[in-house]
Backbone as XML, in Angstrom:
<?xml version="1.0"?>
<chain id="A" units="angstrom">
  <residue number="1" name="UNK">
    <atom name="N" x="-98.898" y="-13.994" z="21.207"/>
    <atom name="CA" x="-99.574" y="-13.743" z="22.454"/>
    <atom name="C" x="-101.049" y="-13.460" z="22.183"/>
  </residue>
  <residue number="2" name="UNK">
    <atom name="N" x="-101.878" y="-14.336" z="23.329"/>
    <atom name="CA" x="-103.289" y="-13.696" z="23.105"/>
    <atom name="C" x="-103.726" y="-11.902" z="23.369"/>
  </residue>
  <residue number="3" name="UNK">
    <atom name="N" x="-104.797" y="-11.533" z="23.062"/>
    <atom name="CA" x="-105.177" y="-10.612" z="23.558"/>
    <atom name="C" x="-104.997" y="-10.113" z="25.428"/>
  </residue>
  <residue number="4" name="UNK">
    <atom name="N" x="-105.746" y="-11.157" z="25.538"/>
    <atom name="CA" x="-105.800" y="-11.457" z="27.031"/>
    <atom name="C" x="-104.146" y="-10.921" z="27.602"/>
  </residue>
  <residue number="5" name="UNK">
    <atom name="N" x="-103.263" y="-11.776" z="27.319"/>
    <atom name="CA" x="-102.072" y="-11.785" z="27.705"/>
    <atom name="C" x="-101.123" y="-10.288" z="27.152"/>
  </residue>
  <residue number="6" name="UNK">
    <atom name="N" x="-101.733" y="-9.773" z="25.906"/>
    <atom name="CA" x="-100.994" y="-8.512" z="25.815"/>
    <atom name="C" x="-101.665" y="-7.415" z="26.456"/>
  </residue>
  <residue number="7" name="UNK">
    <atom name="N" x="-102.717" y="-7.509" z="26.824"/>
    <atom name="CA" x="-103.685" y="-6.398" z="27.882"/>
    <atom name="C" x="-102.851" y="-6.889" z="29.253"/>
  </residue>
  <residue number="8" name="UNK">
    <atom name="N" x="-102.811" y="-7.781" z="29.724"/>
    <atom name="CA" x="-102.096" y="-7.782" z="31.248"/>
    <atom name="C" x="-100.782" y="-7.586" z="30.935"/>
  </residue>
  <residue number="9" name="UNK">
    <atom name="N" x="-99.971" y="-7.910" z="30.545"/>
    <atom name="CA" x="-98.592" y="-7.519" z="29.964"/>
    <atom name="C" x="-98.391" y="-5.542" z="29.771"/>
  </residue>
  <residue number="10" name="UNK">
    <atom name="N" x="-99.411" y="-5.151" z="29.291"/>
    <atom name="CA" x="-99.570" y="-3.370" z="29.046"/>
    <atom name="C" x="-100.321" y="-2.777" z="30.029"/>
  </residue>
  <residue number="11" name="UNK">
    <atom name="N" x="-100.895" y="-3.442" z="30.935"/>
    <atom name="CA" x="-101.663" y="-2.361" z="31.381"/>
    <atom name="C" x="-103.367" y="-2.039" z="30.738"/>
  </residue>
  <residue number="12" name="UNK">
    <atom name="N" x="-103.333" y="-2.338" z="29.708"/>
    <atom name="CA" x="-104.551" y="-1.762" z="28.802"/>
    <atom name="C" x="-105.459" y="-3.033" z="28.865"/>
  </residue>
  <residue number="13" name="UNK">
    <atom name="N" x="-106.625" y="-2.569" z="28.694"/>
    <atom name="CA" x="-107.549" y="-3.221" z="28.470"/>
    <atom name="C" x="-108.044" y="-3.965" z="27.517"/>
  </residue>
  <residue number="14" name="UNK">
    <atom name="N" x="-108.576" y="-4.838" z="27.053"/>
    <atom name="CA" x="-109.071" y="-5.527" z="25.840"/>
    <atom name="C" x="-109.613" y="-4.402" z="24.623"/>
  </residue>
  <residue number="15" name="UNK">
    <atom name="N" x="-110.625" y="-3.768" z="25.274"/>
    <atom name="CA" x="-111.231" y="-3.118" z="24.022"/>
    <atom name="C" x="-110.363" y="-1.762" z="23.613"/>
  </residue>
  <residue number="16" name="UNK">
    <atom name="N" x="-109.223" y="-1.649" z="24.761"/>
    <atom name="CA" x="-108.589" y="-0.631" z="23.854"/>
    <atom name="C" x="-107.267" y="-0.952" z="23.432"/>
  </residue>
  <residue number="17" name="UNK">
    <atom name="N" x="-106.853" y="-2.276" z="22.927"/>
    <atom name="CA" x="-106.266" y="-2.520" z="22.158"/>
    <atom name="C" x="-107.060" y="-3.373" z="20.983"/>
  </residue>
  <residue number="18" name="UNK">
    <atom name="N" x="-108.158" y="-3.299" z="20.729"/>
    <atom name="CA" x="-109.248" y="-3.699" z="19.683"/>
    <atom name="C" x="-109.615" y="-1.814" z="19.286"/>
  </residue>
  <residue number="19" name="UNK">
    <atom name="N" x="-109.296" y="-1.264" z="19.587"/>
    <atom name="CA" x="-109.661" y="0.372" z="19.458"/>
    <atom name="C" x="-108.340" y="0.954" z="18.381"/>
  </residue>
  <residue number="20" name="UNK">
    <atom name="N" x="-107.283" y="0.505" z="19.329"/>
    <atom name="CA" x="-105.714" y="0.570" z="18.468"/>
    <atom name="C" x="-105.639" y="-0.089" z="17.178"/>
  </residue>
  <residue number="21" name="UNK">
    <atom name="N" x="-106.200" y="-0.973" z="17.334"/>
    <atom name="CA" x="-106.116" y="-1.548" z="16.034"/>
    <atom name="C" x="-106.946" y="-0.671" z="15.238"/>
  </residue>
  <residue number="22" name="UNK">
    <atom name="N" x="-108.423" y="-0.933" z="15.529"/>
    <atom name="CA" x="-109.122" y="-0.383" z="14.233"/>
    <atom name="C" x="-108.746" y="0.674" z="13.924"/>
  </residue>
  <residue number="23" name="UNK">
    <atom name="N" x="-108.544" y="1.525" z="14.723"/>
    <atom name="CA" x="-108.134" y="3.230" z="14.126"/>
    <atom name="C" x="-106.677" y="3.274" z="13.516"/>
  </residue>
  <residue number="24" name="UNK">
    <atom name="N" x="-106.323" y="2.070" z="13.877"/>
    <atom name="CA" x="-105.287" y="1.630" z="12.941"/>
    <atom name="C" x="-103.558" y="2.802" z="13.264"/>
  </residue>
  <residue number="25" name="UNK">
    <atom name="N" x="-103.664" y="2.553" z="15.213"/>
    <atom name="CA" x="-102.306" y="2.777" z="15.680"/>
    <atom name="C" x="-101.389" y="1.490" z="15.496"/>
  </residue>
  <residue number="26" name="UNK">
    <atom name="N" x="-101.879" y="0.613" z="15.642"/>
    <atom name="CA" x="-101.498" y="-1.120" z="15.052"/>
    <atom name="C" x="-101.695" y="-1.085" z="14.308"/>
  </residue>
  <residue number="27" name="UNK">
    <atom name="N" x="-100.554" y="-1.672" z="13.225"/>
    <atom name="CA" x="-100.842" y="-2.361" z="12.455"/>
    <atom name="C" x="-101.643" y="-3.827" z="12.351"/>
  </residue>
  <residue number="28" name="UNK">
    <atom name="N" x="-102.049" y="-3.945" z="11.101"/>
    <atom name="CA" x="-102.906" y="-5.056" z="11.646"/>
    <atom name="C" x="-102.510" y="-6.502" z="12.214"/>
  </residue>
  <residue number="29" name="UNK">
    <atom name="N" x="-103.266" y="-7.095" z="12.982"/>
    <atom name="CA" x="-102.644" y="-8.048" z="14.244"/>
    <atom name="C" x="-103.144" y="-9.074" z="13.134"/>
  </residue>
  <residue number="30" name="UNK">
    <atom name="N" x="-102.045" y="-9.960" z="13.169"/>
    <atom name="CA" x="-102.603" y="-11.157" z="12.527"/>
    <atom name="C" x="-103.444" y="-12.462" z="13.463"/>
  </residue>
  <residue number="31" name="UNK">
    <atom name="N" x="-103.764" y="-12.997" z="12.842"/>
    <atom name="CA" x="-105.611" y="-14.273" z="13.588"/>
    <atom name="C" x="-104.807" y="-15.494" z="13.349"/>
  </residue>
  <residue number="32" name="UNK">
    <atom name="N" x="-105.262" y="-16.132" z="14.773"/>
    <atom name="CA" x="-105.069" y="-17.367" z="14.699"/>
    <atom name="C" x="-105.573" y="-18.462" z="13.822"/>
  </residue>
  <residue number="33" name="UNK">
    <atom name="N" x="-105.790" y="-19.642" z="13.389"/>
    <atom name="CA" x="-106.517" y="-20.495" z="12.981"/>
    <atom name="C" x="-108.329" y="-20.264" z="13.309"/>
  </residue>
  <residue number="34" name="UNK">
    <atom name="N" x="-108.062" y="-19.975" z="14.574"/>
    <atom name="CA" x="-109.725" y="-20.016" z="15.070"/>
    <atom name="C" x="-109.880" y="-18.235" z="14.887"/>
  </residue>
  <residue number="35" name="UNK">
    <atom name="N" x="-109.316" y="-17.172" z="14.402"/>
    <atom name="CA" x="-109.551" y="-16.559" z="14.166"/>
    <atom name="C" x="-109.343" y="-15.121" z="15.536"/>
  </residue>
  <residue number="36" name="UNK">
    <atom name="N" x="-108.535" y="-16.164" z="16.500"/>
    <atom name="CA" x="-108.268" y="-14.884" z="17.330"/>
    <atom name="C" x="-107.034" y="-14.229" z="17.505"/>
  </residue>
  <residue number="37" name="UNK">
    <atom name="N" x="-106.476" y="-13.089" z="17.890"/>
    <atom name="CA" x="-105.397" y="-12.076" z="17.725"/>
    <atom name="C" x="-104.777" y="-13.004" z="17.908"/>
  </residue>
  <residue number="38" name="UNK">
    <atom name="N" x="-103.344" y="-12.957" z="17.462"/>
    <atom name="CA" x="-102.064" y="-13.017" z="17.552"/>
    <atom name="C" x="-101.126" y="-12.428" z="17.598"/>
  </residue>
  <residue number="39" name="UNK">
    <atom name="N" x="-100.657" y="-11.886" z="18.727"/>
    <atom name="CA" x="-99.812" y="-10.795" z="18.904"/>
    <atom name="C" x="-98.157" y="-11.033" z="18.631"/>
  </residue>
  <residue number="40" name="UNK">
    <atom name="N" x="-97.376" y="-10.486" z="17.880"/>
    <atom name="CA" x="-96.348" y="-10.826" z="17.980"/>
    <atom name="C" x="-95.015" y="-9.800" z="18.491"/>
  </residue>
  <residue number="41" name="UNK">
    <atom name="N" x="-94.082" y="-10.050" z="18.662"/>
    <atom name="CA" x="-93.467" y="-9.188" z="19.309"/>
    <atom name="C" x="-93.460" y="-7.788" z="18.809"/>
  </residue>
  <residue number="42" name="UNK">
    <atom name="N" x="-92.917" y="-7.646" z="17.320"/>
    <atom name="CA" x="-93.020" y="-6.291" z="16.812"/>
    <atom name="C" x="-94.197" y="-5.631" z="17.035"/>
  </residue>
  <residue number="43" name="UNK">
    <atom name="N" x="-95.673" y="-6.344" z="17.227"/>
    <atom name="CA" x="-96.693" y="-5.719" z="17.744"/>
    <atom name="C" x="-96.518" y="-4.988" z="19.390"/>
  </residue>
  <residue number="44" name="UNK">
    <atom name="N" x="-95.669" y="-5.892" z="20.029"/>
    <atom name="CA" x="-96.121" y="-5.756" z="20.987"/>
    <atom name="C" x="-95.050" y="-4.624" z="21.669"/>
  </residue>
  <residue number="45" name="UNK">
    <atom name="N" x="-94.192" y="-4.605" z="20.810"/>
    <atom name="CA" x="-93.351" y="-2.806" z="20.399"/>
    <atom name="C" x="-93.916" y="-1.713" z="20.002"/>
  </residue>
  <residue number="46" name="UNK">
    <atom name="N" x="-95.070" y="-1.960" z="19.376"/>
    <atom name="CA" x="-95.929" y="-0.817" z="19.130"/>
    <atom name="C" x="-96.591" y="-0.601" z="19.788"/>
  </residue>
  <residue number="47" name="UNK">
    <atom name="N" x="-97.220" y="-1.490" z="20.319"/>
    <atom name="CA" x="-98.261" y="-0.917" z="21.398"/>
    <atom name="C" x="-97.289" y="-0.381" z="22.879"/>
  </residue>
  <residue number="48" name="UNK">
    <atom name="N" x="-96.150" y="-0.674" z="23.160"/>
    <atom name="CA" x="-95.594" y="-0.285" z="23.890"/>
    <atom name="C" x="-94.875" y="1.334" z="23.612"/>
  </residue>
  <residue number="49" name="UNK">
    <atom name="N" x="-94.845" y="1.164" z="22.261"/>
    <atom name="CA" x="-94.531" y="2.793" z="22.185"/>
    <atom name="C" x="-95.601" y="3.562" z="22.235"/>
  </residue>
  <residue number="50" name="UNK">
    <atom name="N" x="-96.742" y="2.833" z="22.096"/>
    <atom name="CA" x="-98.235" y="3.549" z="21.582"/>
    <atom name="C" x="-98.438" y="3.986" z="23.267"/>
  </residue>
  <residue number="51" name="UNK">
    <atom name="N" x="-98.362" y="2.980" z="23.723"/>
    <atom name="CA" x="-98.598" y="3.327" z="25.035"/>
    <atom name="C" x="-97.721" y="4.519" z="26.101"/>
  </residue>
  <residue number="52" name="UNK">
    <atom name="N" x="-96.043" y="4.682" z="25.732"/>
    <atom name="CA" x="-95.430" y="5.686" z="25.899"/>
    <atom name="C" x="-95.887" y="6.963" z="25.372"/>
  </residue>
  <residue number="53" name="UNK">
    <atom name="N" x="-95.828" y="6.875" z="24.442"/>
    <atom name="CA" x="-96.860" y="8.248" z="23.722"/>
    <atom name="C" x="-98.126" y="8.965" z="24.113"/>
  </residue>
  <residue number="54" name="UNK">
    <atom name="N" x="-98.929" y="7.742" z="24.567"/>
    <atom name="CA" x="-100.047" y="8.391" z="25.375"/>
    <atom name="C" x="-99.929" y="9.092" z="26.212"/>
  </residue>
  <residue number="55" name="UNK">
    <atom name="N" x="-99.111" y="8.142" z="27.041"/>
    <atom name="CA" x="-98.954" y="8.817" z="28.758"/>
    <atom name="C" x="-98.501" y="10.111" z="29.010"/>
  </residue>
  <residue number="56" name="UNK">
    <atom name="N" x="-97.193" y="10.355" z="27.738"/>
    <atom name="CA" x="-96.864" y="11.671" z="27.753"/>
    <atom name="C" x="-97.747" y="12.525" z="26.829"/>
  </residue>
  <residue number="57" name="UNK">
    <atom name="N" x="-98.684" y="12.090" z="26.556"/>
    <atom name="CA" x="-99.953" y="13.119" z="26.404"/>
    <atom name="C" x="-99.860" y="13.251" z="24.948"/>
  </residue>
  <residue number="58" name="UNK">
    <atom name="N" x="-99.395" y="12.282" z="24.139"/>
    <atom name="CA" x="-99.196" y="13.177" z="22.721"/>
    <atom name="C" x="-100.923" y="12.385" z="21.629"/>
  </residue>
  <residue number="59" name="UNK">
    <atom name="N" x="-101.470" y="13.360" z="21.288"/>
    <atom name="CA" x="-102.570" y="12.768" z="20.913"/>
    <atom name="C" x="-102.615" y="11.562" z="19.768"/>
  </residue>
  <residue number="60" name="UNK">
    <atom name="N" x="-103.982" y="11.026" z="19.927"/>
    <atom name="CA" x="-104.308" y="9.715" z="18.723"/>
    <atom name="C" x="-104.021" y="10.073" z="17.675"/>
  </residue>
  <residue number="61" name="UNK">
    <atom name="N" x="-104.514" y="11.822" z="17.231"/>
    <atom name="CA" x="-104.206" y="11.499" z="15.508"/>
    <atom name="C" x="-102.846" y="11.453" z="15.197"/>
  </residue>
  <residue number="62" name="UNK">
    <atom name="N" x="-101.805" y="12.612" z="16.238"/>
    <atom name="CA" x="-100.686" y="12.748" z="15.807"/>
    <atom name="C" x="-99.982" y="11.159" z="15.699"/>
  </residue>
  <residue number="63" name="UNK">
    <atom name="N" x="-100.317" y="9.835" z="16.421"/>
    <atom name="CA" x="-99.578" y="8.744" z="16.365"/>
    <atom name="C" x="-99.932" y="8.196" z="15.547"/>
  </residue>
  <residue number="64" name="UNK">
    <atom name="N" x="-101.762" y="8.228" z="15.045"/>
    <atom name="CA" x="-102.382" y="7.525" z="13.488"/>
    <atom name="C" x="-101.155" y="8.640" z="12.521"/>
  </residue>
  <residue number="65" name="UNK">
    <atom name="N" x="-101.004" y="9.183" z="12.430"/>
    <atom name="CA" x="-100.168" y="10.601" z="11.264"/>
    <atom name="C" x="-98.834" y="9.166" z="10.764"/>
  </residue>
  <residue number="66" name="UNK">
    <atom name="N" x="-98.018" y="9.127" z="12.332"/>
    <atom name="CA" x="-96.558" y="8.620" z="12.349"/>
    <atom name="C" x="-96.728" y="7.115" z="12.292"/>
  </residue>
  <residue number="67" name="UNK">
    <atom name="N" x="-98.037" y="6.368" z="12.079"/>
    <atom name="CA" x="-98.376" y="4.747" z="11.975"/>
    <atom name="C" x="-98.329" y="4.887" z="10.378"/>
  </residue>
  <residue number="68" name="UNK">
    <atom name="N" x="-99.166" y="5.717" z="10.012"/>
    <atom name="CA" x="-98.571" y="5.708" z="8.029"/>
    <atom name="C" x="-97.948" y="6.007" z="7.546"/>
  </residue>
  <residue number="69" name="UNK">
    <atom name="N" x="-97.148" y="7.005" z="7.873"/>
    <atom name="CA" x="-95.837" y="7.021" z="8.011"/>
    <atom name="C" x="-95.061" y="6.548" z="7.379"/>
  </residue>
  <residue number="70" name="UNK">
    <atom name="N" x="-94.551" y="5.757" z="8.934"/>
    <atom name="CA" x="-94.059" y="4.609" z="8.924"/>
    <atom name="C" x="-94.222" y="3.726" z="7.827"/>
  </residue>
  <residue number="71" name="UNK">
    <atom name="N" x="-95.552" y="2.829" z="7.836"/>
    <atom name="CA" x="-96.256" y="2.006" z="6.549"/>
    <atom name="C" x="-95.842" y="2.603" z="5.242"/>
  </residue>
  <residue number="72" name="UNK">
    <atom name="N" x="-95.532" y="4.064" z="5.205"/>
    <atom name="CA" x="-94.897" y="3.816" z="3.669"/>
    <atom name="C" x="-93.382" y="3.584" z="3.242"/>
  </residue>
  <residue number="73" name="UNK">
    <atom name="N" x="-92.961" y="3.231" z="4.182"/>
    <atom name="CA" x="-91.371" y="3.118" z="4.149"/>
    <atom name="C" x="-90.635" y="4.820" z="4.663"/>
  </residue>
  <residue number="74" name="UNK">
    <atom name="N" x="-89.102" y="4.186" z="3.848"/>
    <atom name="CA" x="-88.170" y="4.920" z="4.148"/>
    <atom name="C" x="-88.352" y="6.271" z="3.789"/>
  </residue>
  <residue number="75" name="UNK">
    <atom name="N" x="-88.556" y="6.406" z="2.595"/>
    <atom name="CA" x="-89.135" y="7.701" z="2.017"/>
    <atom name="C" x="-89.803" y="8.858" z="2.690"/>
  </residue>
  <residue number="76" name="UNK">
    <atom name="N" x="-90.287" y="8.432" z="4.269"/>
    <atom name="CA" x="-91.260" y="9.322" z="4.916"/>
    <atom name="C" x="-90.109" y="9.778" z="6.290"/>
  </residue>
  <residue number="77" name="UNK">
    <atom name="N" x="-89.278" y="8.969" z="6.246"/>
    <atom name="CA" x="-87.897" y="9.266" z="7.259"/>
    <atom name="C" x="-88.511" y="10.789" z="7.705"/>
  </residue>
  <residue number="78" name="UNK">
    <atom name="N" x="-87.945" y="12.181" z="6.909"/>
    <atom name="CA" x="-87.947" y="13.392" z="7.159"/>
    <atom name="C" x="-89.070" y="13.528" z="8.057"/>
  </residue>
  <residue number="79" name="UNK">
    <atom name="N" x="-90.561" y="13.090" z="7.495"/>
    <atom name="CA" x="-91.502" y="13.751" z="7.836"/>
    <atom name="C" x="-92.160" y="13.007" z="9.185"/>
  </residue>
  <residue number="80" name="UNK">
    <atom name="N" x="-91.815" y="11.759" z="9.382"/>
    <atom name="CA" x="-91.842" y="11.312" z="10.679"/>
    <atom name="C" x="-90.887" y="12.186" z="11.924"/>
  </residue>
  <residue number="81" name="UNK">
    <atom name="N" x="-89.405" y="11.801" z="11.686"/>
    <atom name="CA" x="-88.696" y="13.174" z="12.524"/>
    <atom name="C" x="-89.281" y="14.580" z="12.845"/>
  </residue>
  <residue number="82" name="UNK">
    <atom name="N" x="-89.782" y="14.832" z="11.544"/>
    <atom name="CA" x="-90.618" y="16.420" z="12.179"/>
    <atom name="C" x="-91.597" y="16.493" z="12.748"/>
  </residue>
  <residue number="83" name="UNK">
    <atom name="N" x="-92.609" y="15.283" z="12.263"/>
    <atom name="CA" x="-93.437" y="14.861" z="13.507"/>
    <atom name="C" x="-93.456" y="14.781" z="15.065"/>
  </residue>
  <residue number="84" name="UNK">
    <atom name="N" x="-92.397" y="13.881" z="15.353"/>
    <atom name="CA" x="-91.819" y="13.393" z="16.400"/>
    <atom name="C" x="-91.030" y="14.975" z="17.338"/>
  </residue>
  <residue number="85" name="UNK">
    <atom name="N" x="-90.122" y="15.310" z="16.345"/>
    <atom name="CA" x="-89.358" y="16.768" z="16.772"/>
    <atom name="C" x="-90.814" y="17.705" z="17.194"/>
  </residue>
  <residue number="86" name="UNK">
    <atom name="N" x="-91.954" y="17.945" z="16.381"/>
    <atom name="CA" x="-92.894" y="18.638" z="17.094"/>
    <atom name="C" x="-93.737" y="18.605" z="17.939"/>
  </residue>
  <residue number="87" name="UNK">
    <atom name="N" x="-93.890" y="16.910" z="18.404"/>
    <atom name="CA" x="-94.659" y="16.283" z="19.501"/>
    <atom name="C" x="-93.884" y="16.653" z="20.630"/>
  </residue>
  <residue number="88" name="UNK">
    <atom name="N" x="-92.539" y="16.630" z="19.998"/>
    <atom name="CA" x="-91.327" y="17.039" z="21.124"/>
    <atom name="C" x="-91.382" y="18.412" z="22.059"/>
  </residue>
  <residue number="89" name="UNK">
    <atom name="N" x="-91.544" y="19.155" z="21.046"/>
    <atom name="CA" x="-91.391" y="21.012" z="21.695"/>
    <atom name="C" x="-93.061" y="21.256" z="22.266"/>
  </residue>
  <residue number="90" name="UNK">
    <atom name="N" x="-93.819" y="20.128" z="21.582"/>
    <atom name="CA" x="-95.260" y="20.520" z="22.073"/>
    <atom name="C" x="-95.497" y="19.818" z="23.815"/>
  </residue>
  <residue number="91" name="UNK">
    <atom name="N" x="-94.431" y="18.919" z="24.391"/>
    <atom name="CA" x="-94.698" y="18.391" z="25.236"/>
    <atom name="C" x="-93.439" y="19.171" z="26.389"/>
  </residue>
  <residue number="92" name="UNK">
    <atom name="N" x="-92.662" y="19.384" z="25.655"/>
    <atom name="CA" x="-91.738" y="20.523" z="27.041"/>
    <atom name="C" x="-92.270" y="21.656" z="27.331"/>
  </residue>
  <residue number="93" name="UNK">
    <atom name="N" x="-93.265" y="22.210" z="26.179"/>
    <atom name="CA" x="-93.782" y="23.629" z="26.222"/>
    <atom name="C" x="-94.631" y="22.945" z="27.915"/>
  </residue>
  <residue number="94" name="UNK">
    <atom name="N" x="-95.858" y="21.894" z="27.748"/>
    <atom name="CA" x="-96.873" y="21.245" z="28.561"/>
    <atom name="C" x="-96.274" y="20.334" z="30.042"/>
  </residue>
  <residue number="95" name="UNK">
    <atom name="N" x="-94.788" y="20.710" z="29.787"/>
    <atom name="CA" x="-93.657" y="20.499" z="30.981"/>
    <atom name="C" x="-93.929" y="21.683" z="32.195"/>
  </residue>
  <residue number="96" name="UNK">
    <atom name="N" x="-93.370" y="22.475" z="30.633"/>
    <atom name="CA" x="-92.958" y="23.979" z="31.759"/>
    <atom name="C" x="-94.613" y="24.169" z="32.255"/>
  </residue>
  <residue number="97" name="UNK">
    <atom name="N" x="-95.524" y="24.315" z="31.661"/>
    <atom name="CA" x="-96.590" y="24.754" z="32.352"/>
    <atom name="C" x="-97.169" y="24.076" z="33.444"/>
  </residue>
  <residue number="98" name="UNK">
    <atom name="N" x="-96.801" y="22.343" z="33.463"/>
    <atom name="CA" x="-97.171" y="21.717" z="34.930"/>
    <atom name="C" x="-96.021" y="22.218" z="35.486"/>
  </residue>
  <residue number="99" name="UNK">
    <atom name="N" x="-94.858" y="22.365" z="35.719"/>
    <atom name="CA" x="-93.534" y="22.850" z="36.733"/>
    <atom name="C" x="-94.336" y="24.019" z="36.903"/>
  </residue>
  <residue number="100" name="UNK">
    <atom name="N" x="-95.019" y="25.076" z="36.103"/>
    <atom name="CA" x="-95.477" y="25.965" z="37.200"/>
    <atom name="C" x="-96.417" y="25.998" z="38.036"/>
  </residue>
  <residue number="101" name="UNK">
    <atom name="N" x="-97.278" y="25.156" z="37.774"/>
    <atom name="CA" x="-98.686" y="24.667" z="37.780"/>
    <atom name="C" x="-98.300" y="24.096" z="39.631"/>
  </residue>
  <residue number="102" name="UNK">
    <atom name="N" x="-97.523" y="23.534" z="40.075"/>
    <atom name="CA" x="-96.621" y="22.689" z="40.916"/>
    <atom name="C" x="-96.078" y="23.513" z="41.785"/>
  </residue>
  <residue number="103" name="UNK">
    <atom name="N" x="-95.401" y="24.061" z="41.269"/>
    <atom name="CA" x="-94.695" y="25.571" z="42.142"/>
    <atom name="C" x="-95.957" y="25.887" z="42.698"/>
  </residue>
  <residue number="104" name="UNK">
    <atom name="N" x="-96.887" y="26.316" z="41.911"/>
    <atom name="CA" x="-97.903" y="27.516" z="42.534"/>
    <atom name="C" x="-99.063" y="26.622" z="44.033"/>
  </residue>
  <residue number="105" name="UNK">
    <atom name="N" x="-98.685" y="25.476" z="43.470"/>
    <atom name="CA" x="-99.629" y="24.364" z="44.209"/>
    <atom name="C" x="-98.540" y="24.066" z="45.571"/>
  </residue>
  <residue number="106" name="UNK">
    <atom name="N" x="-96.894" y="24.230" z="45.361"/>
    <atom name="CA" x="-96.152" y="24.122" z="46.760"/>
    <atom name="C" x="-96.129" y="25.425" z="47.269"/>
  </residue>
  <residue number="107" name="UNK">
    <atom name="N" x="-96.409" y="26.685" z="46.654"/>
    <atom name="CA" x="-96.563" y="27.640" z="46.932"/>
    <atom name="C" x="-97.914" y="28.121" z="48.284"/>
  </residue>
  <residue number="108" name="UNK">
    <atom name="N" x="-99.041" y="27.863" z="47.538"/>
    <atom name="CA" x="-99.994" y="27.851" z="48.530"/>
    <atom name="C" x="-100.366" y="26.995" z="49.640"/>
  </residue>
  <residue number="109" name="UNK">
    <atom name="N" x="-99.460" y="25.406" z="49.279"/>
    <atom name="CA" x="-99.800" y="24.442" z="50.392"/>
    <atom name="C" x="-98.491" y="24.973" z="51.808"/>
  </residue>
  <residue number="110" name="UNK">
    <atom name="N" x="-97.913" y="26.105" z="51.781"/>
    <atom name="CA" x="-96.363" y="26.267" z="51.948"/>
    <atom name="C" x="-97.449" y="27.585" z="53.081"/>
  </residue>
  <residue number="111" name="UNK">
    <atom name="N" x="-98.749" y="28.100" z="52.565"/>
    <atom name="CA" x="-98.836" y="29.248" z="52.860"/>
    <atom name="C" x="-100.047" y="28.574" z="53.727"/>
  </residue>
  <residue number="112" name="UNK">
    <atom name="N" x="-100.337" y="27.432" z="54.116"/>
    <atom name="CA" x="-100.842" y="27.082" z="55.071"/>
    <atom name="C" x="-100.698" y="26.003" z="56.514"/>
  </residue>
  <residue number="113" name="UNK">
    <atom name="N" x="-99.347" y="26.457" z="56.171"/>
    <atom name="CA" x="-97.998" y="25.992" z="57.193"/>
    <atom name="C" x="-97.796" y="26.820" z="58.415"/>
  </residue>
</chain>
């Protein structure tokens, strides 16, 4: 897939999947003949998890951390899981605080009823 076509396919824009790459949340995208991206599916699994990850707020470095990781094989199993397990408790903790955040916001819209 071109660039073009994996930016409308994600949602994302051109230069920030040229951003993913360099900082190297992608691995690297292999070039056509004429030298432009070639996206292939397993890419286009990453950027789809890359893109899940964002949304739920978990930052760039922690996903650059779990992209090398990964890249070194099996061997890093443990330390990816604990990664992942702590992105985990760091994003229910940032749950509970919008659920209250929400309450307090149906709370006062409740008190001008």
């Amino acid at each position: 897939m071109t660039i073009a076509e994996v930016s409308k396919k994600f949602g994302l824009s051109q230069d920030t999947l040229r951003y993913y790459e360099r900082i190297g949340l992608v691995p690297s995208i292999s070039r056509s003949k004429s030298g432009n991206r070639d996206y292939s599916e397993e890419d286009c699994r990453w950027i789809e998890f890359i893109k899940c990850m964002r949304n739920a707020g978990l930052p760039i470095e922690a996903l650059i951390e779990y992209v090398t990781l990964f890249q070194k094989g099996d061997e890093t199993i443990a330390a990816r899981k604990e990664l992942l397990t702590e992105q985990r408790k760091l994003l229910v903790e940032k749950m509970d605080e919008m659920k209250k955040t929400l309450e307090r916001l149906d709370y006062k819209i409740e008190s001008y009823e």
